[in-house]
N, C-alpha and C positions, 0 to 999 in steps of 0.2 A: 409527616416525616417522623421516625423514630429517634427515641432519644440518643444522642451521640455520648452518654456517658456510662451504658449498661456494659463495663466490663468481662463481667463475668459470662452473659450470655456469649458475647463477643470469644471468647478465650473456647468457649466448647465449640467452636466450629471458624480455627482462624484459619485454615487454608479454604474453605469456600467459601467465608465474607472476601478475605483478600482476592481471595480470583473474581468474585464478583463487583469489587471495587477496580481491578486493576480496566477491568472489562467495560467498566462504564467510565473510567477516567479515559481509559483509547480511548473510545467513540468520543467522548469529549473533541478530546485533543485533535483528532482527525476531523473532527466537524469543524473546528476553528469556533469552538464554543468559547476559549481562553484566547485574549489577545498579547502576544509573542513576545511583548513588554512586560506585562506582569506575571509576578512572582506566586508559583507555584507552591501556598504554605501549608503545612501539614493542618493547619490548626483550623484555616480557612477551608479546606477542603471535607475535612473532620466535619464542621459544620452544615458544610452543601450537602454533604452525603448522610447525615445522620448518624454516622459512625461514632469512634472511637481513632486517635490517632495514630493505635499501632498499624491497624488494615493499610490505614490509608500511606503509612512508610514503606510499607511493603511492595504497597502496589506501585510509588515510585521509584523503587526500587529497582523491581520489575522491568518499570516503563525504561527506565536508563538505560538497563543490558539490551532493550530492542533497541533502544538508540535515538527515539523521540523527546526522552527530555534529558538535561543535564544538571547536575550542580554548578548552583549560582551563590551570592554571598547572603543572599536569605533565598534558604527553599533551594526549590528545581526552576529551572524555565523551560518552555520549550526552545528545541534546537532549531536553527537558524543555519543549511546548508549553505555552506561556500563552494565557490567551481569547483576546488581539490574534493570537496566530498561530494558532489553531483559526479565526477570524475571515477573515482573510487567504487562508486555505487555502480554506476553503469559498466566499467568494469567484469562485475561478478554480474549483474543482470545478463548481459551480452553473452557471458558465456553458459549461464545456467539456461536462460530462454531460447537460445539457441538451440540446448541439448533436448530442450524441452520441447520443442519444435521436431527437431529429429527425430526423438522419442514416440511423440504422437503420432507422426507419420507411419511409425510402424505398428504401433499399439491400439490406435486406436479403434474406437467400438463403433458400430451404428450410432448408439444415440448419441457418441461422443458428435458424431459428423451432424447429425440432427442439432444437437445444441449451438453448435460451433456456426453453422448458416443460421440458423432462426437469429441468434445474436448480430451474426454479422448484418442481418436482413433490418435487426432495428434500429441499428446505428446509422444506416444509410438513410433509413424513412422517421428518424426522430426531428423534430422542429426545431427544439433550440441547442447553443452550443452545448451546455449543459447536459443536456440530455444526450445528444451523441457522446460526447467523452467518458458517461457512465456504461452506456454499454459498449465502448470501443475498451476499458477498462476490464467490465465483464468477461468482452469475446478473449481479452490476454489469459482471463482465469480460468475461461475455458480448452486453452489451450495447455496450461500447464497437468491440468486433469486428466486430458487426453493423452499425456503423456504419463503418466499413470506409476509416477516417482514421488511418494510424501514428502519424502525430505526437499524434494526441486521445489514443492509446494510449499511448504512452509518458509522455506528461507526466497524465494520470494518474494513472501505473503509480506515475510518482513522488511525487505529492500523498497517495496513499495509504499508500504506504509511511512517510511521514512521523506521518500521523495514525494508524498501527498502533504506533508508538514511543509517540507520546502518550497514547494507550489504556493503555500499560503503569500510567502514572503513575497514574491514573484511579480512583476508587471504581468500582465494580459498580453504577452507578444507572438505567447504560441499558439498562433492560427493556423492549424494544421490538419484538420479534420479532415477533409474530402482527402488529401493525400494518404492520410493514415489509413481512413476508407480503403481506398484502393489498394494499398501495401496489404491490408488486412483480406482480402479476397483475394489476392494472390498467394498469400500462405495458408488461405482454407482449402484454396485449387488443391495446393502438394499436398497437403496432409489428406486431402480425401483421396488424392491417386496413390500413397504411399509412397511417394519421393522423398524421401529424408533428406538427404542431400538439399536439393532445391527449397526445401523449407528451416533448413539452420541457414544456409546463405539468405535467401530474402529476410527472415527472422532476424539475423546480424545488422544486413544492412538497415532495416527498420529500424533498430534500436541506437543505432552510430547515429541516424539520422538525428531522431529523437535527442540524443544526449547533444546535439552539438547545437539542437535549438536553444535548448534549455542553458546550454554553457552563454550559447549569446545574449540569452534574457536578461542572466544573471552580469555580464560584463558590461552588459550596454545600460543597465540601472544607474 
């Protein structure tokens, strides 16, 4: 590990240490590598990483305007979604994924519809929960591609990253797989005939579903 106190090196190149700290603090924090209780300190983090503590201010800095961590009375923590912001999220989800839906239906390419079946095909033949929810995951990020809008994509990228934090908090209540499955092959059908229409409404309903599982995960805790 290198030393965490070469300033100077550190100062000739602070926007690619910090994006490369900000990058491996996400993945941290998305893995549920920190536990949701402890405190996020600049000084302790300085240390994990080998750094310097400016990068690593920056990079939570960063992490705050996505929305995964907050200020606490030492440090940052990660955030702790309540139903109003599960609420709020879904929201803007429902309606960007939606568009993102519609959008693909009309944009999309071959290989877009080759990726979009081959994922759906592994979510249905994966073994454990796990593993179906990573490529039922996947097949949503295939969809916003197919619809072929960066910005639908990236503000996505980030509304989900958010509700993967919030998951951590979570009981185990949403068992939902095979039905997701099946929602999820009905909106590969529309997007491969070019129905827009019929795949922002199944793509809505999907996601109301979803939100309102999750609303009762969180209320029935």
């Amino acid at each position: 590990m290198a030393p965490a106190a070469d300033e100077k090196s550190n100062a000739k190149i602070p926007g690619d240490l910090t994006s490369s700290v900000y990058l491996q603090l996400r993945e941290d924090i998305l893995a549920g590598v920190f536990p949701g209780d402890v405190p996020l300190l600049e000084t302790s983090l300085a240390t994990r990483y080998g750094i310097s503590r400016t990068p690593v201010r920056e990079a939570l800095s960063l992490l705050e305007h996505d929305g995964l961590v907050q200020r606490a009375a030492r440090g940052f923590r990660i955030r702790s979604g309540s139903a109003q912001d599960v609420m709020e999220i879904y929201e803007a989800r429902i309606a960007l994924e939606s568009a993102a839906s519609g959008l693909a239906a009309n944009r999309r390419t071959e290989l877009d519809v080759i990726q979009l079946g081959h994922v759906q095909e592994r979510a249905t033949q994966a073994d454990t929960e796990p593993e179906v929810r990573a490529f039922q995951s996947q097949w949503h990020e295939c969809v916003w591609q197919a619809g072929h809008n960066q910005t639908i994509v990236t503000t996505l990228g980030r509304l989900m990253a958010q509700l993967h934090i919030y998951d951590q908090h979570m009981p185990d209540a949403i068992n939902d797989v095979d039905t997701s499955n099946e929602e999820h092959a009905e909106i590969t059908k529309a997007i491969q005939s070019h129905d827009s229409d019929l795949a922002r409404t199944l793509m809505s309903a999907h996601l109301e579903r979803s939100r309102d599982l999750r609303l009762k995960s969180i209320l029935v805790d």
